[in-house]
C-alpha positions in Angstrom: 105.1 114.8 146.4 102.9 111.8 147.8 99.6 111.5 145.9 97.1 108.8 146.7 95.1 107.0 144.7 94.6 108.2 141.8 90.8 109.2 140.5 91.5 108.8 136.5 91.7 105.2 137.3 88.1 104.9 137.1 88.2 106.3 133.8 90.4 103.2 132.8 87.1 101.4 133.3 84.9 100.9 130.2 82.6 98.6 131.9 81.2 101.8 133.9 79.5 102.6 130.7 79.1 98.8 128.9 78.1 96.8 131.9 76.8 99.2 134.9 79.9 97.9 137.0 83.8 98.2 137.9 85.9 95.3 138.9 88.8 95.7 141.5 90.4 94.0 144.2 88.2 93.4 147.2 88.7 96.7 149.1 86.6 97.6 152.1 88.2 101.2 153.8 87.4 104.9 152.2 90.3 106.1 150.0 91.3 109.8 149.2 90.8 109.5 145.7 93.4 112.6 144.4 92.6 114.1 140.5 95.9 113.7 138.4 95.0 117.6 137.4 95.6 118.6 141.0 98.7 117.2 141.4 100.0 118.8 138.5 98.5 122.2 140.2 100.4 121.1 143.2 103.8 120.6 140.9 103.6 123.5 139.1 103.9 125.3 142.4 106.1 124.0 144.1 108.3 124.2 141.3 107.6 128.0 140.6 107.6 129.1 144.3 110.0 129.2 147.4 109.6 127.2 150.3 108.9 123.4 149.2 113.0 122.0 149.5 113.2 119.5 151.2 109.4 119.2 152.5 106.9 115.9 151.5 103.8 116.6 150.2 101.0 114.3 151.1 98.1 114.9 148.1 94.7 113.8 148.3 91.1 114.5 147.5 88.6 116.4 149.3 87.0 113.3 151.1 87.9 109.1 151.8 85.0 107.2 149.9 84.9 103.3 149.6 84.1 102.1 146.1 81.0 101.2 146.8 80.4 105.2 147.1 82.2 105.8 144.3 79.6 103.3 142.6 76.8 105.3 144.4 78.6 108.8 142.4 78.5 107.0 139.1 74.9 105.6 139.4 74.3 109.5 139.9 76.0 111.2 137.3 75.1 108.4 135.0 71.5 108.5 135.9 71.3 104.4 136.1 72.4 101.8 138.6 76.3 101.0 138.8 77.8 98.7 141.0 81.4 98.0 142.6 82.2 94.2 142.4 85.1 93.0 145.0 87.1 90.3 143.7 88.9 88.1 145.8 92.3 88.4 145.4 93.1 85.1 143.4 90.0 86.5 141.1 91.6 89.8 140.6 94.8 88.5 140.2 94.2 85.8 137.4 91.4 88.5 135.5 94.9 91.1 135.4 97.2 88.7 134.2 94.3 87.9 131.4 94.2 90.8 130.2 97.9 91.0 129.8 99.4 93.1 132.5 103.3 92.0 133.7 103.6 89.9 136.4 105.4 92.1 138.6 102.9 95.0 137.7 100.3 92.4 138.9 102.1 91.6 142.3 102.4 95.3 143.0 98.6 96.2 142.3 97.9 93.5 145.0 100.2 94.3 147.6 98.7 97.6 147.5 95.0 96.4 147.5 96.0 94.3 150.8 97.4 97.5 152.2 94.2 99.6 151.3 91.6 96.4 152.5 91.1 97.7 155.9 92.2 101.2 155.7 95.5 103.2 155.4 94.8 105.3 152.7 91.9 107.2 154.4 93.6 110.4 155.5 92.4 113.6 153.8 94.9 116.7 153.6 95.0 120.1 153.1 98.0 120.1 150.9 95.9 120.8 147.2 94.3 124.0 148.3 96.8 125.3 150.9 99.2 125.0 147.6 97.4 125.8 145.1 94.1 128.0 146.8 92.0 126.0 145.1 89.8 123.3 146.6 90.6 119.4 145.4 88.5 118.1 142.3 86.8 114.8 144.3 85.1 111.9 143.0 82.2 113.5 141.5 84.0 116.0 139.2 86.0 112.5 138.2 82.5 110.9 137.5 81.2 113.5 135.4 84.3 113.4 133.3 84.0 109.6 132.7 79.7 110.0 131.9 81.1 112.6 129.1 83.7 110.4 127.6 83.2 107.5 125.1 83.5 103.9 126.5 87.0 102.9 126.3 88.0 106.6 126.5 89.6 108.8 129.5 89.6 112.0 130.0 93.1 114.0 130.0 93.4 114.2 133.4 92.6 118.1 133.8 89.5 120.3 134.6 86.1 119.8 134.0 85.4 121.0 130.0 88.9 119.9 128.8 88.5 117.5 126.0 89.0 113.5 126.6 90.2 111.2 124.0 91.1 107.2 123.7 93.4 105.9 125.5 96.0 103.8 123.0 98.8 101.6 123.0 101.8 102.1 120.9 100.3 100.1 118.0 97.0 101.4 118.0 94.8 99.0 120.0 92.7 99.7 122.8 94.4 99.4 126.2 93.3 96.0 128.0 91.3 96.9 131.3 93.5 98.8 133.6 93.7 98.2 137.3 94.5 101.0 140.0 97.7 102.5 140.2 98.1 104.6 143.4 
């Protein structure tokens, strides 16, 4: 299985609900945003059933938004403005290392925004509901989930009604402010 960007990374974002605004890599192009709940739909199939040896599974969402859309989604579901801020990459760069993620975690987030800037993660499959028979989450469903949650909290990755709680490290502190991980 090949998901795509992942849409709980938004929930990974606490200034959503603090500040009216998210903080990423400057990014440009749409991206298939895919739900962590329907990829584990998507594995729990194709471990259960026949036919998926040997075959790659490209997961996505239902449709490519940039973030700027997504921001558009939260300002909805929120009911009050939110806004997606690009940073340049030297910006993004030095604010993860601040906030205390490795090095080479670092270098790979931003190798990956490069390779999303101007499109290449855009394509939207078929592979969720021809799987599973059941159409893809999307953005909004991912929206709705962060507007329900406390700040500093994400959701457990499944449906819509499931409960969310904090997000924590080992020792009991909050997690620093995540970046994308596709």
């Amino acid at each position: 299985m090949r998901p795509n960007f992942y849409l709980q990374n938004f929930l990974r974002q606490p200034s959503i609900r603090a500040a009216g605004e998210f903080s990423l890599p400057l990014i440009h192009a749409p991206i298939s945003f895919v739900d962590v709940g329907d990829i584990a739909h998507v594995a729990a199939r194709v471990l259960t059933t026949e036919g998926h040896d040997g075959r790659v599974h490209d997961l996505t969402g239902p449709e490519a938004l940039t973030y700027a859309e997504v921001a558009d989604e939260f300002s909805h579901v929120l009911g009050r403005p939110v806004r997606y801020v690009g940073l340049p990459d030297d910006e993004a760069r030095a604010a993860m290392l601040r906030g205390g993620m490795p090095e080479f975690h670092v270098d790979a987030l931003m190798e990956v925004a490069r390779a999303y800037r101007e499109g290449g993660a855009e394509t939207v499959t078929s592979t969720v509901p021809d799987i599973t028979g059941v159409r893809p989450s999307g953005v909004p469903h991912s929206c709705a989930g962060t507007a329900g949650s406390s700040a500093g909290s994400r959701g457990s990755g499944g449906r819509a009604g499931e409960p969310a709680g904090p997000h924590r490290l080992s020792r009991g502190r909050e997690e620093p402010p995540a970046w994308p991980v596709p």
